[in-house]
N, C-alpha and C positions, 0 to 999 in steps of 0.2 A: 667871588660872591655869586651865590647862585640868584634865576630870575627864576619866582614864585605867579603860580597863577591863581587866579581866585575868581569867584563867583559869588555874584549878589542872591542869595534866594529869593530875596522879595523883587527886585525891579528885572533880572537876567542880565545886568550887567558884569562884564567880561572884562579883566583887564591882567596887567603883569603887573610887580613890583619886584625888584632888585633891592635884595634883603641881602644881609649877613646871615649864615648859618645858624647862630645864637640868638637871634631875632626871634621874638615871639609874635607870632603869626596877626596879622591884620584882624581888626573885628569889628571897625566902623563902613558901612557903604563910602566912597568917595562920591556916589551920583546921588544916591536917595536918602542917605546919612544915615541908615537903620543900622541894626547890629546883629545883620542877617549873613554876613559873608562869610565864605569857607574857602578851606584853600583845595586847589585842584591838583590830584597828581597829574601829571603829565609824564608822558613818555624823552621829553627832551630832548635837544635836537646834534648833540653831540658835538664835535671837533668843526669847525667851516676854516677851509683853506680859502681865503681870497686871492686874485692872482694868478701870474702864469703857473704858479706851483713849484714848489720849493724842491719837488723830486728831480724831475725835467731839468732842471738848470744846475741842482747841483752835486748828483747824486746818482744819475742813468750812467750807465756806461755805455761807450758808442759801438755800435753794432751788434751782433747777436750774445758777446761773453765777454767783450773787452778787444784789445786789440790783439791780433794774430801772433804769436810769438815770433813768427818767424821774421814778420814785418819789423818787430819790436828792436831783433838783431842788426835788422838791416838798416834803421835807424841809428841805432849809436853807433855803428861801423860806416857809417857816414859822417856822423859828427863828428867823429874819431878825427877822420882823415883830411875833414875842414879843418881841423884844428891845426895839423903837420903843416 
């Protein structure tokens, strides 16, 4: 559900409201009680990640492309040979 912004024409009071899509749009002031308010478009404020960020932890890969192939080799032919 989207948050709706509005303006008072008579007092300039500013506020939000967190409407339903289907909701038919506000039209009482909540400060001065007239039936002067309109609703404002806004530009909206998009996606907000909070947090260390969900790329970084679980989704970078380490170093400049991933791990060096060659290194990659010399790993499981290590592990290999723990294993014997």
């Amino acid at each position: 559900m989207p948050t709706y912004e509005y303006i008072c024409d008579n007092c300039k009071f500013e506020f939000e409201e967190f409407q339903s899509i289907g909701s038919e749009p506000l039209k009482i002031c909540p400060k001065c009680g007239k039936d002067t308010i309109r609703r404002v478009i806004s530009g909206g404020i998009g996606l907000i990640f909070k947090g260390s960020g969900f790329y970084i932890t679980d989704y970078k890969q380490k170093g400049n492309g991933g791990d060096n192939p060659k290194k990659e080799k010399e790993k499981v032919e290590k592990s290999q040979e723990q294993k014997k």
